[in-house]
C-alpha positions as CSV (number, residue, x, y, z in Angstrom):
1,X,57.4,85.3,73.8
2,X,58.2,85.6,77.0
3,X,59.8,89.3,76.6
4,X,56.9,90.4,74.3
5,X,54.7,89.5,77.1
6,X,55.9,91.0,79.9
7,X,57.1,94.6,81.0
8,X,60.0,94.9,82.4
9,X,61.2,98.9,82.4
10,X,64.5,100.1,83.3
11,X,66.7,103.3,84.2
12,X,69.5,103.6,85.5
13,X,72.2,106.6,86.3
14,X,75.8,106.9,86.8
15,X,78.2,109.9,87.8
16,X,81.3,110.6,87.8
17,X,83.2,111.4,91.2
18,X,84.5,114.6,91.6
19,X,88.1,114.3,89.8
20,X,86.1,113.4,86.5
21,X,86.7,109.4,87.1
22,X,83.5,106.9,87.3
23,X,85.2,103.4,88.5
24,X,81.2,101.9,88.0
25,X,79.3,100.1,85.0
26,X,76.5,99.0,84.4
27,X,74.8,96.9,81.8
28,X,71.7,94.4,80.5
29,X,71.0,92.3,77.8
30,X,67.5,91.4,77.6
31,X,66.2,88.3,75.6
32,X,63.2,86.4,74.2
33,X,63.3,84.0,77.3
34,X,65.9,85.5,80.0
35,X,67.3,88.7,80.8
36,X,70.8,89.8,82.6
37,X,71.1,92.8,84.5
38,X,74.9,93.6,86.1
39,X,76.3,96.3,87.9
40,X,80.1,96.7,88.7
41,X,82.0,98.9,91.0
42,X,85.7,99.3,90.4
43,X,87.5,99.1,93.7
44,X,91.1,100.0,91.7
45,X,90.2,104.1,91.1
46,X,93.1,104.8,89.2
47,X,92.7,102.8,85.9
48,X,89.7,104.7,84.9
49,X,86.3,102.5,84.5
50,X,89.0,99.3,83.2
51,X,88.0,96.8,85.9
52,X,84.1,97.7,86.1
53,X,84.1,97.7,82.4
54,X,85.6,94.6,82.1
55,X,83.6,92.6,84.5
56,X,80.1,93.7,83.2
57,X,81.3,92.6,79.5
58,X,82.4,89.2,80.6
59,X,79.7,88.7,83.0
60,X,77.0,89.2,80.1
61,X,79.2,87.4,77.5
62,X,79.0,83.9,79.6
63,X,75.0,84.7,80.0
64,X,74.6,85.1,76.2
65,X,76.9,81.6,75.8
66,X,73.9,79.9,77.4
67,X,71.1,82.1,78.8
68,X,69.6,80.6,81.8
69,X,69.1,81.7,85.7
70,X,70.2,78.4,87.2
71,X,72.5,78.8,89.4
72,X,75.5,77.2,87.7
73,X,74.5,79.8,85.1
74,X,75.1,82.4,87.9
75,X,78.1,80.9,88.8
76,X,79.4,81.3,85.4
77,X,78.8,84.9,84.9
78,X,80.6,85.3,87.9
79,X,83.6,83.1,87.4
80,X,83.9,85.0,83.9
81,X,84.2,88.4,85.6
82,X,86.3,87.5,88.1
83,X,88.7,85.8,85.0
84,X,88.5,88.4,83.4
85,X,89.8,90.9,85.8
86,X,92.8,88.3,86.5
87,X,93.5,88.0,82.7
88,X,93.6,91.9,82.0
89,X,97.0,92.8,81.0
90,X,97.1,95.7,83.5
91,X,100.2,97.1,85.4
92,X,97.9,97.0,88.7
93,X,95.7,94.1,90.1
94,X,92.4,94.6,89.1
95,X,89.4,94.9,91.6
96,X,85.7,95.2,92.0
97,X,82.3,94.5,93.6
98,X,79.6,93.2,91.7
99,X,76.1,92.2,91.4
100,X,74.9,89.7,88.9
101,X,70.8,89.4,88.2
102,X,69.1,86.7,86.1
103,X,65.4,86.5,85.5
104,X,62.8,84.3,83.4
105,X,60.5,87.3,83.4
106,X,58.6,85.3,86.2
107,X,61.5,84.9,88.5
108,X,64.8,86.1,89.8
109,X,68.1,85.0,90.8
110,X,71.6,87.2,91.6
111,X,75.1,86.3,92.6
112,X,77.3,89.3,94.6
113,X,80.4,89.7,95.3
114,X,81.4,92.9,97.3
115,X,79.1,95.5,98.8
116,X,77.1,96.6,95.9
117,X,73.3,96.3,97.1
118,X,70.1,95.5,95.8
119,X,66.4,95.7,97.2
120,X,63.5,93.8,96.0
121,X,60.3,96.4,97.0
122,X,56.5,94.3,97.2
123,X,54.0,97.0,97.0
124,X,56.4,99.5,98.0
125,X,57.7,97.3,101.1
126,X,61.2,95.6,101.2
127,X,60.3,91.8,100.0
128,X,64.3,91.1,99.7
129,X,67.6,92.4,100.4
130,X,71.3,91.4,100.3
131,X,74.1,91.8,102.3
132,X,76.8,93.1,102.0
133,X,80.2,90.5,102.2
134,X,82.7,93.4,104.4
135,X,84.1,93.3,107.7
136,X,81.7,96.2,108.6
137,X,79.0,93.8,108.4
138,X,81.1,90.9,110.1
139,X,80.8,93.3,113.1
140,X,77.1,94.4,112.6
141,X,76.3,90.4,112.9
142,X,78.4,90.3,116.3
143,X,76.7,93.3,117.3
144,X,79.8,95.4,117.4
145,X,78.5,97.8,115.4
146,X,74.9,98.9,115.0
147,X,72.8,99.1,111.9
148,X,72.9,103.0,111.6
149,X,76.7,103.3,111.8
150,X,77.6,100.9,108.3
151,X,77.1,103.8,105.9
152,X,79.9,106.0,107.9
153,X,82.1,102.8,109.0
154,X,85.8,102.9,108.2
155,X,85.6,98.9,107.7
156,X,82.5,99.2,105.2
157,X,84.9,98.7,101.6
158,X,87.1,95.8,103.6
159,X,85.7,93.3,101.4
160,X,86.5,89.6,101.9
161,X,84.6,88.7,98.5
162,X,84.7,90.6,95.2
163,X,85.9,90.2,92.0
164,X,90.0,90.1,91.0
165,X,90.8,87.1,94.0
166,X,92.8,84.4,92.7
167,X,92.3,82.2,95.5
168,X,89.6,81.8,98.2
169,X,86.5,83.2,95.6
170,X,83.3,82.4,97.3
171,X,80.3,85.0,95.8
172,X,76.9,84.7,97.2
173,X,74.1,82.7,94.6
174,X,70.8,83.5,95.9
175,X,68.2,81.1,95.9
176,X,64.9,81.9,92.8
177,X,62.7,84.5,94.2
178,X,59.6,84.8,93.1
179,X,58.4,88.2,91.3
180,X,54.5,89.6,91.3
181,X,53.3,92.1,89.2
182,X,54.6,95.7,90.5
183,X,57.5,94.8,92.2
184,X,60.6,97.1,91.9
185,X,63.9,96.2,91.8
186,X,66.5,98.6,93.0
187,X,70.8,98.3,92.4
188,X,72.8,100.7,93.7
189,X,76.7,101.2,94.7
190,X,78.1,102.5,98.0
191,X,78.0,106.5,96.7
192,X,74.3,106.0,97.3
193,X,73.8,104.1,99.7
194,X,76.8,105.8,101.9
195,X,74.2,109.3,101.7
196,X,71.0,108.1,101.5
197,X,69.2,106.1,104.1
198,X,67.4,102.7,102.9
199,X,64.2,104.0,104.6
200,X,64.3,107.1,101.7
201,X,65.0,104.7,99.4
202,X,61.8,102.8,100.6
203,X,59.9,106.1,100.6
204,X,60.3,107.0,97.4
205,X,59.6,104.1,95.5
206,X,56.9,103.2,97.8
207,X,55.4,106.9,96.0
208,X,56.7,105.4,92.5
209,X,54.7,106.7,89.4
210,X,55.2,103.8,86.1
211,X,58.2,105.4,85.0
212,X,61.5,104.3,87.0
213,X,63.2,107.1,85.3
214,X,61.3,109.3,87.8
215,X,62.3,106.9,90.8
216,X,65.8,107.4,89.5
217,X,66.1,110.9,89.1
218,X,64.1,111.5,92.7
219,X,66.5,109.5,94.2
220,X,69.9,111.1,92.5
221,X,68.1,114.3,93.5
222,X,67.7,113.5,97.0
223,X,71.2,112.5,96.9
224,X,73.1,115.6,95.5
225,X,70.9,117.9,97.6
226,X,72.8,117.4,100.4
227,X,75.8,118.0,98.9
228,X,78.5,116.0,101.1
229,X,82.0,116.7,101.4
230,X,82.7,113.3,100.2
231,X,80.3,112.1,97.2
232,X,82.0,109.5,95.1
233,X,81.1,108.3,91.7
234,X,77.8,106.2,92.2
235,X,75.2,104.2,90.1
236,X,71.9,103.8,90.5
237,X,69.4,101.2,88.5
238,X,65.6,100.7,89.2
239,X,64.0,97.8,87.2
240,X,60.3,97.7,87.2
241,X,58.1,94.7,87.0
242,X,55.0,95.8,86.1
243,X,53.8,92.4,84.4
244,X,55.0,89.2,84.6
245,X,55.4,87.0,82.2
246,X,52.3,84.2,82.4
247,X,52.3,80.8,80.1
248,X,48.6,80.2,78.4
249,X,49.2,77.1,77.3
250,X,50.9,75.3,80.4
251,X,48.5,73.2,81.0
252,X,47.2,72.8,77.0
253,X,50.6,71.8,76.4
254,X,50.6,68.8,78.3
255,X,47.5,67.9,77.1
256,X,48.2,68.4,73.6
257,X,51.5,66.4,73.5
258,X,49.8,63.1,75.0
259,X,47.2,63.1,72.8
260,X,49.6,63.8,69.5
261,X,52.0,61.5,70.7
262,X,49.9,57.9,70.2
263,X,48.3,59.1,66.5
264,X,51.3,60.5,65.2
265,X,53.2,57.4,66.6
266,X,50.5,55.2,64.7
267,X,49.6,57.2,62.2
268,X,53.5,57.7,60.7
269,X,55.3,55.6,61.5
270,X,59.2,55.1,61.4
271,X,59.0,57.3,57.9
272,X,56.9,59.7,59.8
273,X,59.5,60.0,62.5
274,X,62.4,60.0,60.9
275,X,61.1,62.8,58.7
276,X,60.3,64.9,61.3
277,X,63.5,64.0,62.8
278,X,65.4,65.2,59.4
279,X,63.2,68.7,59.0
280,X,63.8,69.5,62.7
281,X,67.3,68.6,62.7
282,X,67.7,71.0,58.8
283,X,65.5,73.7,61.4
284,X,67.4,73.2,64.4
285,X,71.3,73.8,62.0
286,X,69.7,76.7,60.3
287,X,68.9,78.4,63.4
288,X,72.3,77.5,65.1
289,X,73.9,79.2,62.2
290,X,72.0,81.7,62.9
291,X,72.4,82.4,65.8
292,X,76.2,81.7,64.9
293,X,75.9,84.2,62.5
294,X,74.7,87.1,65.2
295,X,76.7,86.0,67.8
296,X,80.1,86.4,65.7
297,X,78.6,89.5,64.7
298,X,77.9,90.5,68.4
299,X,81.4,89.2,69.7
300,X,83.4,91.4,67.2
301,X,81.5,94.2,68.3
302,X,82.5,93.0,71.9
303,X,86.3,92.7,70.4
304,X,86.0,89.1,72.1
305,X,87.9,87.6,68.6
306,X,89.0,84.1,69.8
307,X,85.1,83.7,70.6
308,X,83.8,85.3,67.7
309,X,86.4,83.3,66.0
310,X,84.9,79.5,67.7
311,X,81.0,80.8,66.3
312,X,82.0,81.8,63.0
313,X,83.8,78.6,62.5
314,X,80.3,76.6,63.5
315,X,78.3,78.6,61.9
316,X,80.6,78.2,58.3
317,X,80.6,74.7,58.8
318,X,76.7,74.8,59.2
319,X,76.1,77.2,56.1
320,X,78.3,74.7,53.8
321,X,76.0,72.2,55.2
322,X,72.6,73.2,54.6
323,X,74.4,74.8,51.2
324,X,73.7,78.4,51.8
325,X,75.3,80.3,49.4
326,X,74.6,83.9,50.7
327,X,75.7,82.9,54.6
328,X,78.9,80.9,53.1
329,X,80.2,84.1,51.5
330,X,79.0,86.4,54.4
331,X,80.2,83.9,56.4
332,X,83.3,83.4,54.6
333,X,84.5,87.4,54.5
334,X,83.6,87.8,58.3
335,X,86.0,85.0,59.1
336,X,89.0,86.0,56.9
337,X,88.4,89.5,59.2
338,X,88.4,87.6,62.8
339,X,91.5,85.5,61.1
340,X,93.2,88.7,59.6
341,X,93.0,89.8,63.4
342,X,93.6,86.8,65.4
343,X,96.9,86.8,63.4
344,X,97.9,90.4,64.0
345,X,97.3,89.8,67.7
346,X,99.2,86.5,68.1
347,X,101.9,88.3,66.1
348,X,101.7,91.3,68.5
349,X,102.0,89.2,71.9
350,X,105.5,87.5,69.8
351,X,106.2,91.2,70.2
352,X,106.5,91.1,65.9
353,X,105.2,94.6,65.7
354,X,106.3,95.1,62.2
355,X,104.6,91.8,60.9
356,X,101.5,92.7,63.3
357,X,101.2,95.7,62.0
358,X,100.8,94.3,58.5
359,X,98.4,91.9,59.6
360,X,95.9,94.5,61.0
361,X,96.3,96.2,57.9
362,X,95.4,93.6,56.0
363,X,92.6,92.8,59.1
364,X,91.8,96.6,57.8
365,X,91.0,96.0,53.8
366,X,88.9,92.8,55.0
367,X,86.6,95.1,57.8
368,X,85.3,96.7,54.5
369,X,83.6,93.6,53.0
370,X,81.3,93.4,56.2
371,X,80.3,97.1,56.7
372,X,83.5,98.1,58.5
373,X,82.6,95.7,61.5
374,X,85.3,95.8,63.7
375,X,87.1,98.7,62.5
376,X,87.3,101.0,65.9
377,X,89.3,97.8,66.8
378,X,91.3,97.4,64.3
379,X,92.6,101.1,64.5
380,X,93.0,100.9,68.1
381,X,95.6,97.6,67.1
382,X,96.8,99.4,64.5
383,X,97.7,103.0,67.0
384,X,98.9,100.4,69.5
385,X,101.4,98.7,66.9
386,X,102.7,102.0,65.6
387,X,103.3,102.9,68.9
388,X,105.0,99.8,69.7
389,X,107.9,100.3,66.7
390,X,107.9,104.0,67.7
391,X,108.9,102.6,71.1
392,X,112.1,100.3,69.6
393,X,112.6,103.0,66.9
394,X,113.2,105.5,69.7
395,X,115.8,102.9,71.8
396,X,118.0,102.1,68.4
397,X,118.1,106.2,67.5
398,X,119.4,106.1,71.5
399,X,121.6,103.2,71.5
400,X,123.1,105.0,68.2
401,X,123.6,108.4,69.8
402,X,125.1,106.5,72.9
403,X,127.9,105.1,70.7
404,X,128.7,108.2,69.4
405,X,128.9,109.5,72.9
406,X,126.1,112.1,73.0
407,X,124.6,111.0,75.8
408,X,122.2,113.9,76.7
409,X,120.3,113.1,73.4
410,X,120.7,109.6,73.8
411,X,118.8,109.8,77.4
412,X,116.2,112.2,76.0
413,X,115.3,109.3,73.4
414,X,115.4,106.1,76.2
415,X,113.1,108.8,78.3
416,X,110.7,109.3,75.6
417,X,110.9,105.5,74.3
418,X,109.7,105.0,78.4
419,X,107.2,107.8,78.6
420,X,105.2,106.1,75.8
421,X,105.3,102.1,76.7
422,X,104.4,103.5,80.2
423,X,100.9,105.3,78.3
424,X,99.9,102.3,76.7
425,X,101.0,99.6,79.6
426,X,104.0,98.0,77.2
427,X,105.7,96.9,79.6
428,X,108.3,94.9,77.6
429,X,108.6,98.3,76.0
430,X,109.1,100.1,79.3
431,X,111.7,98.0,80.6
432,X,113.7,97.9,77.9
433,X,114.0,101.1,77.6
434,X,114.6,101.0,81.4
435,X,117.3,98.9,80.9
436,X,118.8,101.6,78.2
437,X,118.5,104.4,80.8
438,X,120.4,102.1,83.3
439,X,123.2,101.1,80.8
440,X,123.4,104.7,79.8
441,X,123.9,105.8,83.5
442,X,126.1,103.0,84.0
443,X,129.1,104.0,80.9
444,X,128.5,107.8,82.5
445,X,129.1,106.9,85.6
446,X,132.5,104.4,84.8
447,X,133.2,107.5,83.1
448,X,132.8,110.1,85.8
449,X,134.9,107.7,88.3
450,X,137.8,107.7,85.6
451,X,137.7,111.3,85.4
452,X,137.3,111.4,89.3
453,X,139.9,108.9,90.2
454,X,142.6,111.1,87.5
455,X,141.4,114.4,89.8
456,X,142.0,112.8,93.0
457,X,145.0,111.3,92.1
458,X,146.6,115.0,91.0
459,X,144.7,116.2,94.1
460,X,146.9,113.7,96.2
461,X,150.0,114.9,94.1
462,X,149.2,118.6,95.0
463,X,148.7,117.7,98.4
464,X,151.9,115.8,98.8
465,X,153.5,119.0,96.9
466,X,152.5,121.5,98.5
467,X,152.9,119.3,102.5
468,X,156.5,119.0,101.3
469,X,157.0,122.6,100.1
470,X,155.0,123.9,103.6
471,X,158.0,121.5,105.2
472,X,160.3,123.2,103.6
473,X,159.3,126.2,104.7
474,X,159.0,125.3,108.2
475,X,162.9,123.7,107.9
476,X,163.6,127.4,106.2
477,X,162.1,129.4,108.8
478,X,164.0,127.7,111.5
479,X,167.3,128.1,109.6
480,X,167.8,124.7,108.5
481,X,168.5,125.7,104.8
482,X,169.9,122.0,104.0
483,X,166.6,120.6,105.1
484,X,164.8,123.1,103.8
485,X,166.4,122.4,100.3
486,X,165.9,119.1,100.5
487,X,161.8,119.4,101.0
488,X,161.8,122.2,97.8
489,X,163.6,119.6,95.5
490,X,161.0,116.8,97.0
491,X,158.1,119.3,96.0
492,X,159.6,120.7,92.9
493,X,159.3,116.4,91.4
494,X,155.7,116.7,92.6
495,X,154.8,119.6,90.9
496,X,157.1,118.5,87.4
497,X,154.8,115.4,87.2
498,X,151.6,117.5,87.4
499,X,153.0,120.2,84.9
500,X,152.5,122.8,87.4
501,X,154.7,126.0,85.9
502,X,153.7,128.3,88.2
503,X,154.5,126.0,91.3
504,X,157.6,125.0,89.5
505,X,159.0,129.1,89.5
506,X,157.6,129.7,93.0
507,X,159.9,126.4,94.3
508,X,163.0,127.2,92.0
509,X,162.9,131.0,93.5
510,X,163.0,129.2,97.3
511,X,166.0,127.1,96.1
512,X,167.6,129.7,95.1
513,X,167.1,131.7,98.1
514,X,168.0,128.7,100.4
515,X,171.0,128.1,98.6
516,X,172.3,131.5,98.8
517,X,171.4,130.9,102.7
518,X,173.5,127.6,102.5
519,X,176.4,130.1,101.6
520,X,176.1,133.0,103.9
521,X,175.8,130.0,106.7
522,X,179.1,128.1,105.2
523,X,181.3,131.3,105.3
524,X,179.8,132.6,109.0
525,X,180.8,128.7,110.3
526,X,184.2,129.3,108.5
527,X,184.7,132.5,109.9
528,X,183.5,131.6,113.5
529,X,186.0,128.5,113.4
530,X,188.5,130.9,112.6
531,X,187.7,132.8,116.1
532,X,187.6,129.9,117.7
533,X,190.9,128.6,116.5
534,X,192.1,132.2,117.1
535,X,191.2,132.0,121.1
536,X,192.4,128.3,121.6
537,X,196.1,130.1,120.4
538,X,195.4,132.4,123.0
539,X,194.1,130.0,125.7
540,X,197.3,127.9,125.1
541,X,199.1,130.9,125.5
542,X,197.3,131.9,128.8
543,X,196.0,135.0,127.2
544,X,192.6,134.1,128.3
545,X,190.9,137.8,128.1
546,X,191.7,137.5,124.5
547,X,190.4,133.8,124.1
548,X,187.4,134.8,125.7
549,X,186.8,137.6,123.1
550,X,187.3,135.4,120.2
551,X,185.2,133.0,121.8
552,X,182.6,135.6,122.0
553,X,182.9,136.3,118.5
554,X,182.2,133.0,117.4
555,X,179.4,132.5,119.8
556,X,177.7,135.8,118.3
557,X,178.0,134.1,115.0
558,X,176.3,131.1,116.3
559,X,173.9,132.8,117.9
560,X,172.7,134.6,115.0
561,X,172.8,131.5,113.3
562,X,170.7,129.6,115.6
563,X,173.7,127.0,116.3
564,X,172.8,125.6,119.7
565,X,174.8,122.9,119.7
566,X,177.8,124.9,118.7
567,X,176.7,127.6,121.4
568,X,176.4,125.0,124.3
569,X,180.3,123.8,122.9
570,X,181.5,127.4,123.0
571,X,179.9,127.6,126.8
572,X,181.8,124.3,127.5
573,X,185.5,125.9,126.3
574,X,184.4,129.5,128.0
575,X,183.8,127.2,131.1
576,X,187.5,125.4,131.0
577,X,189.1,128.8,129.9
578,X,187.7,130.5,133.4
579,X,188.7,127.7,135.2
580,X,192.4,127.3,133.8
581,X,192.8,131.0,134.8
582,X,192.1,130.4,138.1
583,X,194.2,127.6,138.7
584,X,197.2,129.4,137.2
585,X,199.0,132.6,137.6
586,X,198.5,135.2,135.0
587,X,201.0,135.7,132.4
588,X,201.9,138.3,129.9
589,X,200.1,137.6,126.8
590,X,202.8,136.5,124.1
591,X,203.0,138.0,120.9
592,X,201.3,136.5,118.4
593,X,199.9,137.0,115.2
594,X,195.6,136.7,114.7
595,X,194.3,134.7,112.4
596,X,193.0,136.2,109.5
């Protein structure tokens, strides 16, 4: 009654920011006796609509539980949103202003949380208006900042209150304000408010024709005129009261129930009563089933099953009581659906895809008994689910190519398996196959260090090959053959173990050649030693010009064999030879015969 006799008009617009995403929602459910108007602003941008979304659904959900505008009633709207947003399996915390409005059709009360605003205009004058719960507005109240400045303020979306807070959740609950006939009621997020100015706002509605559609699109117009740099996604909702809601019988009613009360009393009795008691109590079930009845119908279209799941049950249970044969069966088929799905889901969080996806497609034959209610849902659970087994089906088929060691393929599948638990938030999914990647990169990389550690290892044999065969060279170079032959025979087991053919004929050719060096050196000693023995004949004989020759021979042969310790000893004997020839007098050389 209270609907019928009112009017209550609204319009509303929202738009989408300029990369296509709009973060905002809003919704109302209007009733016989109460309505519920809520308006969310999703603070977390990058899950598209999700947390806005969410919050509007569960804020109206809790009003339709128990429609009222007390303010536990507010409270509860509120406390829903904010659960919900907690509850969301999402792979980000969810976040968002909002602004919650109740109303008997006579009067109003809101609960807000964030900076989402709303107006109440009295003959085209502010009546009432909230603020906002940021640190902009913290600084405004200890005149740190003035009035004119919170649109542009960097502080203006540091909110201390909104929805997603697991601890310290205080929203604002306004106290009932009173409504007359005209007043508007304006809600709008910060892309309005942030580029038009509350006095416009006032202006416009203060010119308001009986359509708010008009306020709304003057407004929106105003607003993309300007055209700023910066225009976010924004909503805008304008709620006309152009009658209230006024009881006839308020004071009939009082009236008529004292002076039924006394003849009924007398007149029926306890029979009377109890009756009456009976036939209100049948009335009372039948319109709880009812009511059950629409709200299960209503919750499934809201995909809230546990809920729809708890009316269904009361309502049955009320059906088989008044013995209602067409609401038992209708009853009956919609709760072997919510069952069929409350299964498939519990089976789905046990992560038993393959049993949940036989569930929903069971949940699938029983949405045709009720007119395909819930189907959208059901194919959503059913996409999901496939997706799910595509996800383990892709990690096995990897796993399987890892043990035959194709790992490119194998990585292509973990990659893919990842790619699509990461599009539908599994995140069991996701790390799983995370967990493949990492075991995958884990046996290539034991591998790689095998095959690294092998080439480092014949690096360090080269190395050691090639210092000892560069020694060699060096011992070579200054004459020292034996060392020199030793060094090529070090090197030549160095390059044997690493199989090295080439290194092994370059080596064997330097042995060679040192060798025959080794020679030519043993038969120049043997023939110096021969000159040397030659002049110490002489010496004895004190032919010391001919000792000195031989001795000269020799040292020419050592010389040319770099033999300085052989030179300095030939010095040494030269030395005693002069010196023996000057102590003595010189003597005919005797005749004898040179060695050969």
């Amino acid at each position: 009654m209270r609907k019928q006799n009112s009017e209550f008009l609204t319009a509303f617009t929202s738009e989408a920011s300029h990369d296509i995403k709009n973060t905002d929602y809003f919704g109302y459910v209007e009733l016989d006796n109460f309505a519920c108007y809520v308006m969310a602003d999703g603070i977390d941008d990058q899950l598209e609509a999700l947390s806005a979304r969410l919050a509007v659904t569960a804020a109206t959900s809790a009003f339709l539980e128990g429609p009222s505008m007390s303010r536990r009633a507010v409270k509860r709207c509120l406390k829903a949103a904010n659960r919900a947003l907690l509850e969301a399996k999402s792979k980000t915390r969810l976040k968002a202003s909002v602004i919650i409005v109740l109303t008997d059709y006579v009067k109003l009360r809101y609960g807000q949380a964030g900076n989402i605003r709303l107006r109440l205009y009295s003959n085209g004058f502010p009546h009432h208006e909230t603020t906002d719960q940021s640190l902009t507005l913290d600084m405004v109240k200890e005149e740190r900042v003035s009035q004119d400045k919170v649109a542009a303020h960097i502080e203006r979306n540091n909110l201390y209150a909104y929805l997603g807070q697991e601890k310290d959740f205080h929203p604002v609950v306004s106290r009932k304000l009173k409504l007359t006939d005209s007043d508007v009621l304006a809600l709008y997020t910060r892309g309005v408010w942030e580029h038009v100015d509350e006095g416009e706002i006032r202006d416009v509605i203060a010119e308001a024709s009986d359509d708010p559609a008009d306020t709304v699109n003057s407004i929106e117009d105003m607003l993309l005129s300007r055209q700023p740099e910066d225009l976010n996604k924004y909503t805008l909702a304008v709620i006309f009261c152009n009658k209230l809601f006024a009881d006839p019988n308020k004071k009939r009613k009082l009236r008529r129930v004292l002076l039924l009360m006394l003849p009924v009393a007398l007149a029926a009795g306890t029979i009377a009563v109890m009756l009456v008691v009976r036939h209100n109590k049948r009335v009372e079930k039948r319109e709880q089933m009812e009511l059950g009845y629409t709200d299960t119908i209503e919750y499934i279209q809201m995909d809230n099953y546990p809920k729809a799941q708890e009316k269904c049950e009361t309502a049955y249970d009320l059906a088989k009581d008044l013995k209602d044969a067409r609401m038992i069966t209708e009853l009956g088929d919609l709760m072997k659906l919510v069952e069929a799905v409350m299964r498939g889901q519990q089976l789905l969080e046990e992560e038993k895809y393959t049993e949940a996806q036989e569930a929903f497609l069971e949940a699938a034959k029983r949405a045709e008994y009720v007119d395909r209610l819930g189907a959208d849902y059901i194919s959503q659970r059913l996409e999901l689910t496939a997706t799910y087994i595509s996800v383990y089906d892709l990690i096995y088929l990897g796993d399987s190519l890892t043990a035959n060691l194709q790992y490119d393929k194998a990585e292509e599948k973990y990659l893919e398996a990842k790619a699509q638990a990461s599009k539908i938030y599994f995140n069991e999914g996701r790390t799983d196959a995370l967990d493949a990647l990492d075991a995958l990169y884990e046996t290539q990389k034991e591998q790689r260090q095998e095959e690294d550690e092998a080439r480092r290892e014949q690096l360090t044999q080269e190395e050691a090959g090639n210092q000892l065969l560069a020694q060699g060279d060096t011992a070579y170079a200054q004459g020292d053959y034996e060392s020199a032959k030793v060094y090529y025979s070090s090197a030549m087991q160095k390059f044997v173990q690493l199989q090295d053919q080439v290194q092994q004929e370059v080596i064997q050719e330097k042995l060679d050649i040192a060798q025959r060096k080794l020679d030519e050196k043993e038969k120049l000693e043997t023939e110096a030693e021969k000159y040397i023995q030659q002049a110490e004949i002489l010496s004895d004989a004190g032919d010391y010009n001919s000792a000195r020759k031989y001795y000269l021979l020799a040292k020419d042969i050592y010389a040319a064999m770099k033999e300085e310790d052989r030179l300095d000893e030939i010095d040494r004997r030269m030395e005693m030879l002069n010196i023996k020839e000057e102590g003595q007098v010189p003597v005919p050389a005797p005749e004898t015969e040179l060695i050969q």
